[in-house]
C-alpha positions in Angstrom: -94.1 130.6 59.0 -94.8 133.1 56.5 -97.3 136.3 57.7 -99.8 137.8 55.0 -100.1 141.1 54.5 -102.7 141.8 57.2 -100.7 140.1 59.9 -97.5 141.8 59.3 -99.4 145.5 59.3 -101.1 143.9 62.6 -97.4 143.0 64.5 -95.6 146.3 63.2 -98.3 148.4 65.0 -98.5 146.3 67.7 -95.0 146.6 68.3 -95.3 150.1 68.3 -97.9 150.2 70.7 -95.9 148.3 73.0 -92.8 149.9 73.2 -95.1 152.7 74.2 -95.9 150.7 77.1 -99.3 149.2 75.5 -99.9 145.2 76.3 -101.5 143.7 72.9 -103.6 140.8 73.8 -105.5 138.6 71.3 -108.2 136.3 72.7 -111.6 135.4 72.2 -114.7 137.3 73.0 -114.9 141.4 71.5 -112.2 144.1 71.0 -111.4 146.7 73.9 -109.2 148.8 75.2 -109.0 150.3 79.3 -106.5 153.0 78.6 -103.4 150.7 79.3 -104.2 147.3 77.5 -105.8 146.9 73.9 -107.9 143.4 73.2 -108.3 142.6 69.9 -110.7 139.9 69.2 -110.0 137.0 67.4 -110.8 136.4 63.6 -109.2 137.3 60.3 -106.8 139.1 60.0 -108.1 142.3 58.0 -110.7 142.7 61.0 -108.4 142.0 63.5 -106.1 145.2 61.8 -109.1 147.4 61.7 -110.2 146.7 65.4 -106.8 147.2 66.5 -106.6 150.3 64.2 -109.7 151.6 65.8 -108.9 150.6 69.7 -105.6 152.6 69.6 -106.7 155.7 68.4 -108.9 155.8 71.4 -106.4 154.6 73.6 -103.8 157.6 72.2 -106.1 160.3 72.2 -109.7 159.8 73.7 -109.8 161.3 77.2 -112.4 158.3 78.7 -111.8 159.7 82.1 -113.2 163.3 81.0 -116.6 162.3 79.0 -117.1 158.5 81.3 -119.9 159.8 82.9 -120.9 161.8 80.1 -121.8 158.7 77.8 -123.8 156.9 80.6 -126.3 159.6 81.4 -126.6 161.7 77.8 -129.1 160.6 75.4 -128.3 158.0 72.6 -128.4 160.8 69.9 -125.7 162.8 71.4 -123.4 159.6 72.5 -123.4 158.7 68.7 -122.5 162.0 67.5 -119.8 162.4 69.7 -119.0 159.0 68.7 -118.6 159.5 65.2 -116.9 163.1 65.7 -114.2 161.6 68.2 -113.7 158.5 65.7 -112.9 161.0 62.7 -110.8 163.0 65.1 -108.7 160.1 66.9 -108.5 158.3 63.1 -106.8 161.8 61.6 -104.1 161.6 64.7 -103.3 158.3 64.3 -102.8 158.3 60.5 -100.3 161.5 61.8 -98.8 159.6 64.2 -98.1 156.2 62.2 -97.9 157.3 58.3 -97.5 153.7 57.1 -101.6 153.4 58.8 -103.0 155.1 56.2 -103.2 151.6 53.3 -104.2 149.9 56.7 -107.5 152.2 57.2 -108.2 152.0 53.4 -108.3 148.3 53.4 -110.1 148.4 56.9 -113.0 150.8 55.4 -114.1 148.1 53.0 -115.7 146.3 55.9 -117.3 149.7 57.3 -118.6 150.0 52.9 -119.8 147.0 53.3 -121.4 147.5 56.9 -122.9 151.1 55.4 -124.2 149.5 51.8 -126.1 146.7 53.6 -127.8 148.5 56.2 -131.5 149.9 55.4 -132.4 153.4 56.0 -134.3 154.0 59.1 -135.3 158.0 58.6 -133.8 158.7 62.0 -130.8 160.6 63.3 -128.6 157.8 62.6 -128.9 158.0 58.7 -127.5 161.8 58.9 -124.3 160.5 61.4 -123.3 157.3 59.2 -123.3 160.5 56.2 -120.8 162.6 58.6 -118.8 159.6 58.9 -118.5 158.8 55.3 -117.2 162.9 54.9 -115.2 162.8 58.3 -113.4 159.8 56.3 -112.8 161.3 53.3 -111.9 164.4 54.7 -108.7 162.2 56.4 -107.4 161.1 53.1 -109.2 157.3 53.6 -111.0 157.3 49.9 -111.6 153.7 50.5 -114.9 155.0 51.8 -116.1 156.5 48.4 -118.7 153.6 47.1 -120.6 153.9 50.7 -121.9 157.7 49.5 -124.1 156.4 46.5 -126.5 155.6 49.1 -126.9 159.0 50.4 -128.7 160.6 47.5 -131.5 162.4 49.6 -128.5 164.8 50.9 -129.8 168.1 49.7 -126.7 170.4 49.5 -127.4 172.7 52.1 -127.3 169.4 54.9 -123.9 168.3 53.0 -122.3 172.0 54.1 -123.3 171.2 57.2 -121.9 167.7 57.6 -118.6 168.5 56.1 -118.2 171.3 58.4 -118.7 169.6 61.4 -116.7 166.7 60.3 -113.6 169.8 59.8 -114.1 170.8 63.0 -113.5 167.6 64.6 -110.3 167.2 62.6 -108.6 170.2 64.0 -110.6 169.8 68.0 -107.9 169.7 70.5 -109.8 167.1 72.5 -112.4 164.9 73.6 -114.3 167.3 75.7 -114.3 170.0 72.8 -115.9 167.0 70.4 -118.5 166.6 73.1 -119.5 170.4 73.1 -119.2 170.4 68.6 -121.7 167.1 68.9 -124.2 169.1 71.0 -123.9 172.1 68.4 -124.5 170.1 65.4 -127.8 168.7 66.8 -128.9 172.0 67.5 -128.0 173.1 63.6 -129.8 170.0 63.0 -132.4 170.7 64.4 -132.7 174.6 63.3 -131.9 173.5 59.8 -134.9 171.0 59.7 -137.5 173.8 61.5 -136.7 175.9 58.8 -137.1 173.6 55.8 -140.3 172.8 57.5 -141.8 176.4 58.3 -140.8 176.9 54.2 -143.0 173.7 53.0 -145.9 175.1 55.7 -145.6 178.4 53.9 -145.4 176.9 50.6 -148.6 174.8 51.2 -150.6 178.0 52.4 -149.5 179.9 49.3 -150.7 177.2 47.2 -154.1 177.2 49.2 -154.7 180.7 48.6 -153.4 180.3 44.7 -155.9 177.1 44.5 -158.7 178.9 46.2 -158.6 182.1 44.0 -158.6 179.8 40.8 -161.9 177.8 42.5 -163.5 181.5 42.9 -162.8 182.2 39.4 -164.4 179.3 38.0 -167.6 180.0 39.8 -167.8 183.8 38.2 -167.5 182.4 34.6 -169.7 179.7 35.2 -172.7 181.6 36.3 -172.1 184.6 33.7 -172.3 181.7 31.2 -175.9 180.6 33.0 -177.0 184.4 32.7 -175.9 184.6 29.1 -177.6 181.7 28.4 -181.1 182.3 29.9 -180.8 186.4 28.0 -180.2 184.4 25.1 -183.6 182.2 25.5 -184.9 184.9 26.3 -184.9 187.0 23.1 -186.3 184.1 21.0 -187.0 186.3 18.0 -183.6 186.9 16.8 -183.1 186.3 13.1 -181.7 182.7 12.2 -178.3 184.1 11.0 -177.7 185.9 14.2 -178.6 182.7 16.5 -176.5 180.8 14.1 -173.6 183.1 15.1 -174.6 183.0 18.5 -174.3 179.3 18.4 -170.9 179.0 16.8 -169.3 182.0 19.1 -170.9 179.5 22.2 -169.6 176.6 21.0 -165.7 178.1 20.2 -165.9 179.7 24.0 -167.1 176.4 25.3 -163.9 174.5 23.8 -161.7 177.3 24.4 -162.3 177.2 28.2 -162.4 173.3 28.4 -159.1 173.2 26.9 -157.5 176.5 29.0 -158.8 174.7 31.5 -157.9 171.0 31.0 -153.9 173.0 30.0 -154.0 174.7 33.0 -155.0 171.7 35.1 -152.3 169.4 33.5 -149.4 172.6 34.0 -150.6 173.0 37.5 -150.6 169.4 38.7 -146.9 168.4 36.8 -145.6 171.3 38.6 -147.0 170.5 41.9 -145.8 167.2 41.2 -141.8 168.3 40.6 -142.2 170.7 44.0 -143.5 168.0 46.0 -140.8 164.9 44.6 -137.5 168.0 44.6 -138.1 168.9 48.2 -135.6 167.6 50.6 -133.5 165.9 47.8 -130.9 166.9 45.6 -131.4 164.1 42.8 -135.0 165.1 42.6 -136.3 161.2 43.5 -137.5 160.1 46.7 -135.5 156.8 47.8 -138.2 153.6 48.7 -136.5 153.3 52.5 -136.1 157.1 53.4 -138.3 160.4 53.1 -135.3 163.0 52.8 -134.3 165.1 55.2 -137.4 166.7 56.3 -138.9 163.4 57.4 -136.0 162.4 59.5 -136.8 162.3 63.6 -133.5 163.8 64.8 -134.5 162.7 68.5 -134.4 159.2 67.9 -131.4 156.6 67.2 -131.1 153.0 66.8 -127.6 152.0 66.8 -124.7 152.4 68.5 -122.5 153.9 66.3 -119.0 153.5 67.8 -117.1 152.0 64.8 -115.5 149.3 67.2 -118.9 147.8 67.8 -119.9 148.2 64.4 -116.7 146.2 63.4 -117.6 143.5 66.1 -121.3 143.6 65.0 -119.7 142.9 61.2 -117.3 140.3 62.9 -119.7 138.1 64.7 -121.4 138.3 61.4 -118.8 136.5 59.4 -118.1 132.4 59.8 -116.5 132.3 63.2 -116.5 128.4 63.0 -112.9 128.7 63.0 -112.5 130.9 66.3 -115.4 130.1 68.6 -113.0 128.0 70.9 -110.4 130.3 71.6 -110.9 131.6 75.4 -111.5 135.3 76.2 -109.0 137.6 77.9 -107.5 136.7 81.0 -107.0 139.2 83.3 -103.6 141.3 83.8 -101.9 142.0 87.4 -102.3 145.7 87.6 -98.8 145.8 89.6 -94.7 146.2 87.9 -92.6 143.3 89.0 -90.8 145.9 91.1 -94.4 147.2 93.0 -94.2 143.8 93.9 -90.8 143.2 95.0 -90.9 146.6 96.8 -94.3 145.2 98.6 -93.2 141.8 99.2 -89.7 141.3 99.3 -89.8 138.0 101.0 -91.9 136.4 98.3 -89.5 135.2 95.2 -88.3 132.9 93.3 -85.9 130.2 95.2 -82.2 130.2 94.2 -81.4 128.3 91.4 -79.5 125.2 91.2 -76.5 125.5 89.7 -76.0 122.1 88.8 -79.7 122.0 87.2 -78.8 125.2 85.2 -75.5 123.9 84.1 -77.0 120.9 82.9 -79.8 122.3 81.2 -77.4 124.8 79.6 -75.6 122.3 78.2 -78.7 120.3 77.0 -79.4 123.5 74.9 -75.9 124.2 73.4 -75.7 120.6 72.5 -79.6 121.3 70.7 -78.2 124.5 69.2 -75.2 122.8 67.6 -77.2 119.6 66.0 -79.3 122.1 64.8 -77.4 125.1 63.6 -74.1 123.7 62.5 -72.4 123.6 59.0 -70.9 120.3 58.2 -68.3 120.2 55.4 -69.7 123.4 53.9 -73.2 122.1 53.4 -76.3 123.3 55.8 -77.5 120.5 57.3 -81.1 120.3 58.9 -83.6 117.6 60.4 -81.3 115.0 62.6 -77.5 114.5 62.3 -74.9 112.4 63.6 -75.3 112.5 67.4 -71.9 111.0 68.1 -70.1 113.4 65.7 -71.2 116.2 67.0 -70.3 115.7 70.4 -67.2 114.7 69.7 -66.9 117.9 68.1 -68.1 119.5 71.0 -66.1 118.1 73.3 -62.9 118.7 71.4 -62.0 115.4 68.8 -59.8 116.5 66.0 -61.8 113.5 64.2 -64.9 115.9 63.4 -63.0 118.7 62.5 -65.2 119.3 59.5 -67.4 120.8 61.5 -67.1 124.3 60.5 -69.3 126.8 62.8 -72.7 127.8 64.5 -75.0 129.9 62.9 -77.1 132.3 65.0 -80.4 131.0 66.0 -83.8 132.4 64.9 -85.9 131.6 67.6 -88.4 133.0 70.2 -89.4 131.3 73.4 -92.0 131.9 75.6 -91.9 130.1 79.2 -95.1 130.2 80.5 -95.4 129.3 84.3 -98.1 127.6 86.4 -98.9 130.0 90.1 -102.4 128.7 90.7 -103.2 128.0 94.5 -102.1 123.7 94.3 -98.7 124.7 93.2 -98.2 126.6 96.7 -95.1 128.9 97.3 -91.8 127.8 96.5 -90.8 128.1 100.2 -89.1 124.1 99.8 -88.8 121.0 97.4 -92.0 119.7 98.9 -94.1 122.2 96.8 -94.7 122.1 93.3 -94.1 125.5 93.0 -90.6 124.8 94.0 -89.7 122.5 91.0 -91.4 124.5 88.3 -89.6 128.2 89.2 -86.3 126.4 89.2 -87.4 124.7 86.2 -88.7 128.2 84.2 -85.5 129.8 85.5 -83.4 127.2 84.4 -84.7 127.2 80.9 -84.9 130.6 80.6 -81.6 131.7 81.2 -80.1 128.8 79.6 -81.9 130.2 76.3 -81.4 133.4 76.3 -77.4 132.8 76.8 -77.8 131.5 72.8 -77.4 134.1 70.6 -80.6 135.2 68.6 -82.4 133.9 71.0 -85.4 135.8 73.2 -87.0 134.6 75.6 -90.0 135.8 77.7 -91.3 134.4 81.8 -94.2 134.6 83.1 -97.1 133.4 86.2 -100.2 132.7 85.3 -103.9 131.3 87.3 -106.8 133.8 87.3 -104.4 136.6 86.2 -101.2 136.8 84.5 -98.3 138.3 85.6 -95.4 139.0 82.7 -91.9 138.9 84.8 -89.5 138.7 81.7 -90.8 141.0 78.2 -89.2 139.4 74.8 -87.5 143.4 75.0 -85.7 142.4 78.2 -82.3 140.8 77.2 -81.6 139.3 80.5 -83.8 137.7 83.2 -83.2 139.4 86.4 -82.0 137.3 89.1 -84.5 138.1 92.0 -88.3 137.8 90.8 -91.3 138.1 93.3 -93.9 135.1 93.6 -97.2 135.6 93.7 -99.9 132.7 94.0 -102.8 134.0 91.4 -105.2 131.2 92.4 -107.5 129.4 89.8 -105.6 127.8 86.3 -106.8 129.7 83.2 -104.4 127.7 81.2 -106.0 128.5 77.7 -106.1 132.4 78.4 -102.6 132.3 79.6 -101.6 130.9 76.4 -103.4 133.2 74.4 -101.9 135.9 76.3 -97.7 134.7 76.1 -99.0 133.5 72.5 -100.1 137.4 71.9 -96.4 138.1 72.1 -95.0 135.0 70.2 -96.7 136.0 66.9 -95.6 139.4 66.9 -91.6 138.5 67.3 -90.3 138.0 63.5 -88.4 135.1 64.5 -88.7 132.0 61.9 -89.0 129.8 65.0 -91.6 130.4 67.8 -92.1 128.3 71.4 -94.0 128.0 74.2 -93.3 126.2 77.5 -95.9 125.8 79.8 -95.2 124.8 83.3 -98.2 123.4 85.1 -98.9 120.3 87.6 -101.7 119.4 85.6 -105.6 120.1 85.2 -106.9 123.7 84.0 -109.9 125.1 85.1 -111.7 124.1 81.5 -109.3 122.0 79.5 -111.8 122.9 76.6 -109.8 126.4 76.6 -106.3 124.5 76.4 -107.4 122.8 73.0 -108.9 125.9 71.5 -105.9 128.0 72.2 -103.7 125.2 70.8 -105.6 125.1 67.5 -104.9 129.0 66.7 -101.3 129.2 68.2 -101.0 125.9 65.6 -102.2 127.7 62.8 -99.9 131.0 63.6 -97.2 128.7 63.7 -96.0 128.1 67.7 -95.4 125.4 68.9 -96.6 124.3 72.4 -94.1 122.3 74.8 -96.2 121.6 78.0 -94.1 120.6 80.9 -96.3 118.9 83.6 -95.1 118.5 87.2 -95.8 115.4 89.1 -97.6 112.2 88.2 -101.0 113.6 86.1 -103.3 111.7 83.4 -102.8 113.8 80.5 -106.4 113.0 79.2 -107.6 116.2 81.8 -105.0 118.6 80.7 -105.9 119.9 77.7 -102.8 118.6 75.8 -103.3 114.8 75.2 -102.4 115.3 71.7 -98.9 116.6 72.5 -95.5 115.4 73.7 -95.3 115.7 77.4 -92.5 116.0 79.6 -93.3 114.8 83.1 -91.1 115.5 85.9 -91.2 115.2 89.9 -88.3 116.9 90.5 -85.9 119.6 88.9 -83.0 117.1 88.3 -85.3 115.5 85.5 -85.5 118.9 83.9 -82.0 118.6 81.9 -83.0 115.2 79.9 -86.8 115.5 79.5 -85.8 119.2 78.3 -83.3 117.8 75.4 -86.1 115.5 74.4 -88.5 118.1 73.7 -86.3 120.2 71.8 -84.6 117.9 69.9 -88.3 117.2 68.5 -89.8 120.5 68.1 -87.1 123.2 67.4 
């Protein structure tokens, strides 16, 4: 099945994470990460990159154990500003430590554009921490980011030093306790910075008090020496006519001279009280509809979380999930190494195997391999082909000696086995468990004898165990038994089909081992539908006498067996269908 893009730039980094010892898990439900495992939640592929993008950066380089306690008691102000200092730090190292990243975080910013673009301004700290973000981003080469800034306008100059400073800093910080302390500092320049601006517009304001007051006083002196004037002029009533004509014109030019000095200086005073008032706090000399600049913001308060994983999750719950709302959430991982567990109990593992089981189920698949893989008279041959021929040719005829050679097989196989608490322990032929680790055993090595072949084992009930990695060439032949009580056979399949999408083989199986019902059969289907679409294709194997209806996988070929004898023919059916 061919792999877009996004899901080839999702399996190369996931393979790189795990031979680094990370486990990978897709599932439903939001992405995390717990220092040894990464979760990625399910949905399209770009968002699926950018959490996992996100989630290992943190799990690289953020020190959870150092700040843990830090993050539940501290304020929400200072949680988000070490949040978005560590994010630009962790983001810088992992775009160091994986080159090829860097067209993975530009497509990946797109969704945090269009998470930033949509958002409305809320004149509190957070609208100054999504800005350091934007430069933190920019500053790391990711100029995907650019279109997000046009929204930041009220950034006077003086508040953009400071945000690209602290965003430098947390490039070059050596860890997550030295972001915490550059988070706390930058509140306090915050803080200081805003004071400042604010003592300036009260000193500003009083200045223009005393400016306006002095211009009041002045207005009141010419007005009454105009009254005075005026009653001396009543007074000497005898003046000659040319004189008082004079008089009158002289009264009337001052009287429109003032009115318009005045009515100028009115106008001049009020435009440039106007420009002071609308430039203050913002560079682009307009005041934005959803924010009062700088000045206005309340640096104690936050409203969001801003951790860029939740934001990404916020965005991804967002989107139509229609297609992902069935898949099960992450089932939980046996914290122990197949050899802690051998060393701790040595008694518990698998049975021997049958020979004659294995033989026969060894020869099943070489029989498979050859209808499938062979070249007949030169020509590739696919779908079904003369049964008789070919083993005749396999067993030695000269008749088919056209039958030229194999060609290596492209194929990955995931064996996937039941240890919930009906299976019981494997102690004797009267417990399931018995049949099915003879039967995963069986299958397994048979496989992985066949070259280009890998194959992968593991338990699963409430928790999943991985015994055999795809890495692992050969199974080893002692593996310990543990009973891991309920049947969380959807999350299982997520977790085994994790793996399966991230080998490049053309062909991808699964084999699930189980005596029957799940815990919610609901989970089965859901997990079938996205393994479906990813291309792997689910082979359950059911032990014992069970009604199909219940399990989950009524719409699939079912092999049913009672005992590991039945393995060897039920097997060849299967795969002569499906691979």
């Amino acid at each position: 099945m061919k792999r877009n893009t996004e899901q080839a730039s999702f399996s190369m980094l996931s393979n790189a994470l795990t031979r680094k010892g990370v486990n990978v898990t897709i599932a439903g439900g939001s992405s995390y990460t717990n220092g040894k495992r990464i979760v990625i939640g399910v949905g399209p592929w770009d968002q699926m990159v950018c959490s996992l993008l996100h989630e290992s950066a943190h799990l690289n380089h953020t020190n959870f154990s150092a700040i843990g306690n830090v993050m539940q008691q501290t304020s929400t102000a200072l949680k988000n500003a070490i949040n978005v200092l560590e994010d630009i730090r962790i983001d810088l190292r992992n775009i160091r430590e994986f080159p090829g990243a860097i067209q993975s975080y530009q497509s990946s910013r797109r969704i945090l554009v269009d998470i930033i673009t949509k958002r409305e301004f809320t004149n509190c700290l957070d609208d100054i921490l999504y800005y350091v973000l934007l430069v933190g981003n920019l500053e790391n080469g990711i100029t995907a980011i650019k279109p997000a800034l046009a929204g930041f306008d009220w950034v006077t100059l003086e508040l953009d030093k400071l945000c690209l400073k602290y965003a430098q800093l947390a490039q070059t910080a050596k860890d997550t306790l030295e972001v915490r302390e550059l988070a706390e500092n930058l509140l306090l320049e915050l803080a200081a910075m805003q004071q400042a601006n604010q003592q300036e517009a009260e000193a500003e304001g009083e200045a223009e008090g005393e400016a306006e007051g002095e211009a009041e006083g002045d207005a009141e002196g010419d007005a009454e020496g105009d009254a005075e004037g005026d009653a001396e002029g009543d007074a000497e009533g005898d003046a000659e006519g040319d004189a008082e004509g004079d008089a009158e014109g002289d009264a009337e030019g001052d009287a429109e001279g003032d009115a318009e000095g005045d009515a100028e200086g009115d106008a001049e005073g009020d435009a440039e009280g106007d420009a002071e008032g609308k430039s203050n706090g913002n560079t682009s000399g307009k005041a934005l509809s959803n924010s009062k600049g700088f000045n206005e913001i309340d640096l104690e308060q936050s409203f969001e979380d801003l951790d860029v994983g939740k934001l990404l999750e916020a965005h991804r719950y967002q989107q139509d999930m229609s297609n992902y709302s069935r898949v099960p959430e992450p089932i939980k991982v046996v914290p122990y190494t197949v050899q802690e567990l051998l060393r701790g109990n040595p008694s518990n593992v698998f049975p021997a195997a049958n020979l004659q089981v294995n033989g026969a189920v060894a020869n099943a698949v070489k029989v498979m391999f050859r209808q499938r893989n062979m070249k007949l008279s030169g020509v590739t041959q696919f779908g079904e082909l003369d049964e008789d021929r070919l083993v005749d040719a396999f067993l030695g005829n000269p008749g088919a000696k056209n039958i030229r050679r194999d060609i290596a097989a492209n194929l990955s196989v995931g064996v996937l086995l039941d240890a919930s608490g009906s299976m019981g322990y494997p102690w004797d032929d009267t417990h399931r468990s018995y049949v099915a680790t003879k039967a995963a055993m069986a299958m397994t090595q048979a496989l992985e004898k066949q070259s280009g072949v890998l194959t992968s084992l593991s338990l699963f009930g409430d928790f999943y165990l991985e015994l055999k990695g795809f890495a692992l060439k050969k199974t080893p032949s002692v593996l310990p038994y543990v009973e891991l009580g309920g049947t969380s056979t959807g999350s299982a399949m997520m977790e085994m089909g994790s793996k399966l999408i991230l080998q490049s083989s053309q062909k991808k199986v699964m084999f699930v081992i189980t005596d029957g019902q799940p815990d919610v059969p609901q989970e089965v289907v859901g997990s079938l539908d996205w393994l479906a679409q990813h291309g792997v294709v689910v082979l359950p194997v059911i032990i014992g006498q069970v009604d199909v209806r219940f399990t989950g996988f009524k719409d699939l070929k079912v092999a049913c067996i009672d005992h590991v004898n039945e393995l060897p023919k039920q097997l060849m059916q299967l795969l002569k269908q499906h691979i």
